[in-house]
C-alpha positions in Angstrom: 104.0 104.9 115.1 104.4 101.8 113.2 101.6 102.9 110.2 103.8 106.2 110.0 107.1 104.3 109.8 105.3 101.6 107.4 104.5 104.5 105.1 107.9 105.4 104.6 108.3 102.4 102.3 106.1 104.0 99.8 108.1 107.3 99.7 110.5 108.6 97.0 112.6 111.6 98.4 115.0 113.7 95.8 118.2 115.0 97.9 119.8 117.8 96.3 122.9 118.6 97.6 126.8 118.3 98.1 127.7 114.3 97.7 131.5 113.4 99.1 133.5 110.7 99.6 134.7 110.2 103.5 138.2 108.6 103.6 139.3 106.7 106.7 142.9 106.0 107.3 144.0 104.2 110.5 147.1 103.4 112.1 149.6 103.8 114.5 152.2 105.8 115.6 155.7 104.7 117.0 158.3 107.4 115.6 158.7 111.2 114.7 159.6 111.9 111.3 163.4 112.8 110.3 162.0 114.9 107.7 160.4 116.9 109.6 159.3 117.1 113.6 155.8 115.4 112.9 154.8 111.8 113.8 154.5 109.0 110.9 151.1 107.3 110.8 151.7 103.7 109.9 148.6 102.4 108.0 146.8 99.6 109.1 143.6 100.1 107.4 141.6 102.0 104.6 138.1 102.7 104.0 136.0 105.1 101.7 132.5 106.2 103.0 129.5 107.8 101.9 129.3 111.4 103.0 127.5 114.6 102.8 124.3 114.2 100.8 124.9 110.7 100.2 125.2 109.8 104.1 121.6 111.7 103.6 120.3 109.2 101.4 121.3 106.2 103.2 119.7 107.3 106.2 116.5 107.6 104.0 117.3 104.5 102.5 118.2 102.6 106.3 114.1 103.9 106.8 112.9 102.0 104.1 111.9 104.8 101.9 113.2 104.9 97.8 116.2 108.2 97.9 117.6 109.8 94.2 120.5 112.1 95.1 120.9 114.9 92.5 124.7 116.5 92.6 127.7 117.6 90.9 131.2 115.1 90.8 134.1 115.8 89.1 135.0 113.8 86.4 138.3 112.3 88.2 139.3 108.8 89.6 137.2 110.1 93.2 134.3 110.4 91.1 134.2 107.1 90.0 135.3 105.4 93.5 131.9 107.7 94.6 129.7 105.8 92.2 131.3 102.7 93.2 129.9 103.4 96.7 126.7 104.1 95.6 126.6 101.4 93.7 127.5 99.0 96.1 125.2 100.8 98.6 122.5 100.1 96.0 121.8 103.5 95.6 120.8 105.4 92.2 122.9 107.5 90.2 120.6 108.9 87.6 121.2 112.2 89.2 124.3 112.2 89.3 126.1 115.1 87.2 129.6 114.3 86.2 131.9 117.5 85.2 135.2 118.7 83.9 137.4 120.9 86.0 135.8 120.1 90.0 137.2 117.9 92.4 135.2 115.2 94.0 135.2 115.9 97.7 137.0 114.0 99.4 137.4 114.5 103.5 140.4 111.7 104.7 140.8 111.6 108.2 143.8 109.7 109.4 143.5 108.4 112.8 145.9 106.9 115.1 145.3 105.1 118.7 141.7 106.0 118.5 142.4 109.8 118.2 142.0 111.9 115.4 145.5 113.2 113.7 144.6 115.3 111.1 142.1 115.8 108.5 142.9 116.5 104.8 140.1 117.9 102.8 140.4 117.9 98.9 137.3 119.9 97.2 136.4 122.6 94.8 133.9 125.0 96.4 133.3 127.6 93.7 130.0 128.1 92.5 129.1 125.9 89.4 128.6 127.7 86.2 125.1 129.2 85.0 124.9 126.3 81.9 125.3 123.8 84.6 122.9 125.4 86.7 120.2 124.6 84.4 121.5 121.3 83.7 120.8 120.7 87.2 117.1 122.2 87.3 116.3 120.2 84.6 117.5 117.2 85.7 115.5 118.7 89.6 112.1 119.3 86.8 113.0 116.0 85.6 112.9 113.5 88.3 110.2 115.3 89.9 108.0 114.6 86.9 108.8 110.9 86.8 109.3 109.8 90.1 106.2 111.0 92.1 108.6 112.7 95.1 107.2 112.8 98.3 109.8 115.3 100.0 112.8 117.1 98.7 115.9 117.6 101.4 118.4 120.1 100.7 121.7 118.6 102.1 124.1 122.0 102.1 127.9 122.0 102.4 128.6 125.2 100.8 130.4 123.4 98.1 129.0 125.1 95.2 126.0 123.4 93.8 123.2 125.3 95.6 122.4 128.7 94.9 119.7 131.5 95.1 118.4 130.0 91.8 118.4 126.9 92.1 116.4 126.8 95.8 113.9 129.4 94.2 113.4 126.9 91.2 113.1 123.9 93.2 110.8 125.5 95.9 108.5 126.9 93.4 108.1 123.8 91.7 107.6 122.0 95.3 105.0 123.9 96.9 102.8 123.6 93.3 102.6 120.0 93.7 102.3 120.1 97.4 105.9 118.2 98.0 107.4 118.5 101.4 111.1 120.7 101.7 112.8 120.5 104.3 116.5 121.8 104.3 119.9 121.5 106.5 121.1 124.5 105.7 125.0 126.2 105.5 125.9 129.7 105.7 126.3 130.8 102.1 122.9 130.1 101.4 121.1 130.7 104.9 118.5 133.3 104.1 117.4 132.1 100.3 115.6 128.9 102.0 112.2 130.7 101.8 108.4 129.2 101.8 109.5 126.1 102.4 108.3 123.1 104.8 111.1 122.5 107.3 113.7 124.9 108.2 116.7 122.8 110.5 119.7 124.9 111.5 121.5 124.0 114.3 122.6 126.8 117.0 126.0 127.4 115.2 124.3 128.1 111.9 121.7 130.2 113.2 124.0 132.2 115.4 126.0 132.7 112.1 123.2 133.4 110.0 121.5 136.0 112.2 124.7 137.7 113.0 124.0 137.3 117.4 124.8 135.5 120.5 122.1 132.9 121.3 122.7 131.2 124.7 121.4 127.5 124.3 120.0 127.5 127.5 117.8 130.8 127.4 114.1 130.2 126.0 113.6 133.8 125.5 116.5 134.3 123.1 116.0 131.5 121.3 112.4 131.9 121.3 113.7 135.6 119.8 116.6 133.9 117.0 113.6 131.2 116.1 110.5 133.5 115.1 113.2 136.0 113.2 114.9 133.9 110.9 110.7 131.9 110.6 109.6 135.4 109.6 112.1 136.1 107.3 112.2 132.9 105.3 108.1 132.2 105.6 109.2 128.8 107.0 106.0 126.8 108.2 108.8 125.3 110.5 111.7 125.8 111.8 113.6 123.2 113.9 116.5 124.4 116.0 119.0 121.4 116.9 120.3 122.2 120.6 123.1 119.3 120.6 122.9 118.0 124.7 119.8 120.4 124.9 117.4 118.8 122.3 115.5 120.5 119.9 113.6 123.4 119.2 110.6 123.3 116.6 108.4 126.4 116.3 105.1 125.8 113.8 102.2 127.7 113.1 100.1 125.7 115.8 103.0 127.2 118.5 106.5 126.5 120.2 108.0 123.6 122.0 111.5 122.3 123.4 111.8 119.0 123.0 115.0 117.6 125.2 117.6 115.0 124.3 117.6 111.8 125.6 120.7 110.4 127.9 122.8 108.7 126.3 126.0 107.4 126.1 127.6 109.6 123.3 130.4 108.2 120.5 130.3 110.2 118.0 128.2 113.0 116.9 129.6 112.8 113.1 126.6 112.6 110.6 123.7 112.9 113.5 122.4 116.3 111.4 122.1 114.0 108.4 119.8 111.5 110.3 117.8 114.2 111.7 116.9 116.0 108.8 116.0 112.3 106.7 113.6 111.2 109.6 112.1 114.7 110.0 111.6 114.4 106.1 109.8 111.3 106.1 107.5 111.7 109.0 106.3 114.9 107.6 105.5 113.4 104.2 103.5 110.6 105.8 101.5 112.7 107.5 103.0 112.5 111.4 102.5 116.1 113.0 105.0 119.0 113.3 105.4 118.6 117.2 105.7 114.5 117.4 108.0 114.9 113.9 110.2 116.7 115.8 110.3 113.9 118.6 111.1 111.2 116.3 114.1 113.3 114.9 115.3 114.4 117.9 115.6 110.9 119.3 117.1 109.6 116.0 119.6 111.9 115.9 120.9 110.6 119.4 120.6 107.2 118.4 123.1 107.6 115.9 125.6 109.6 118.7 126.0 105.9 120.4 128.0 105.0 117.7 131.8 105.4 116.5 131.8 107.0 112.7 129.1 108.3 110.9 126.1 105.1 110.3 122.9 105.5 109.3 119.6 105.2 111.5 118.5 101.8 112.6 114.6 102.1 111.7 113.9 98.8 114.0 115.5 100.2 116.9 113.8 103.8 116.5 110.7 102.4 116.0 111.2 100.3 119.6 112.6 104.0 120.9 109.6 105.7 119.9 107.5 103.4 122.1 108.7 105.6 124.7 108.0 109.1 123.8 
């Protein structure tokens, strides 16, 4: 494995999707409000994170391989904390669109004796306007032109950038220059993910997607949910994330389960995002559908032993994968 995880510091991967800022607000609680019969957090301690799409790219980036984020900010004080963060991560902003009249998302959870309070969410999830649209696809045509990209993620939140046009664009333009998709998909979107390389819902999206009941512990029906919604896209892959149960990953060379490694679990915040990055990167260097799958799987637990959402550790996967 380590040629495979050597290539990935020659790759450049564009990540299109729904960038956000996650706010962290701890404290502690010692009286009830006279307001109102609700606690009062006492803040001890603020931080602002890299999430959604961005939490994307620094997993790519944590892997050693070159990520360009393209997505929409608003053109408000959050958007400029954002590029602050990317900045500081050392992380480009040349596709970064700026706009009038959205919100930068911003997710602040406030946490208090280790336990989660509350969770305020400030966003604007309408679709963005056609003009925009193409302001996007161009800027898409643009970087794939002059950056040589290896694989294109689609990081969906339902937040308005992605559309039926845009994926059809961007696919199109993919699969002519033979550049690896692979895409962590939302409802809103589900079934316009066609002909691409990597399909990776997990077993809430795909319940919600196909409109039925899967139980995660019966082969035949997810055998069932798997080959329907790989039919209906033209997926050459589709990997189903099982959460406990592993993975899932059905190709065109046949089916396997692939199950999770025992670990202690923290957290499972941002363990989709790592997934989808390594899976992303072994495919464009050539690792195989079945072992890809592997590497994700056990990345995506890796991550889980941690508090918050942090991006993979390539040195310690790398050790991991001595085991598989």
């Amino acid at each position: 494995m380590t040629g495979i995880f050597n290539k990935f510091n020659s790759l450049n991967i564009l990540i299109i999707g729904d960038v956000m800022i996650d706010s962290y607000v701890w404290g502690k609680i010692d009286r009830v409000s006279p307001e109102a019969p609700v606690p009062v957090v006492q803040v001890t301690k603020k931080e602002n994170r890299l999430g959604g799409a961005a939490n994307v790219a620094l997993n790519v980036q944590s892997l050693g391989a070159n990520p360009i984020i393209c997505a929409i900010i608003g053109n408000d004080a959050e958007g400029g904390d954002l590029l602050s963060l990317l900045e500081r991560a050392q992380l480009s902003s040349e596709g970064i669109i700026s706009t009038e009249g959205r919100l930068t998302t911003v997710k602040t959870r406030i946490i208090a004796h280790n336990h989660h309070v509350v969770r305020v969410d400030a966003e604007t999830d309408t679709n963005i306007s056609e003009d925009l649209s193409r302001l996007v696809q161009a800027k898409i045509a643009g970087i794939i032109t002059e950056k040589n990209i290896d694989a294109i993620i689609f990081e969906d939140y339902d937040k308005g950038l992605i559309s039926e046009e845009l994926i059809t664009f961007t696919v199109t333009l993919a699969n002519q220059k033979g550049i690896v998709t692979a895409v962590d998909p939302k409802k809103r979107n589900f079934h316009f993910y066609k002909d691409v390389s990597l399909f990776k819902p997990n077993l809430k999206e795909l319940k919600e997607g196909l409109k039925t009941n899967i139980d995660p512990v019966s082969m035949t029906q997810i055998e069932a949910a798997v080959d329907e919604i790989k039919a209906k896209l033209n997926a050459k892959n589709v990997m189903l994330t099982l959460s406990e149960h592993g993975v899932f990953i059905s190709t065109g060379k046949g089916q396997k389960l692939i199950p999770a490694h025992v670990r202690s679990i923290a957290d499972v915040s941002g363990a989709g995002d790592t997934v989808i990055a390594t899976a992303a990167l072994c495919l464009a260097s050539g690792l195989d559908e079945f072992r890809t799958a592997a590497v994700a799987n056990l990345a995506g637990g890796l991550v889980c032993e941690h508090v918050g959402v942090v991006p993979i550790d390539k040195e310690q996967l790398l050790k991991e994968t001595a085991l598989l």
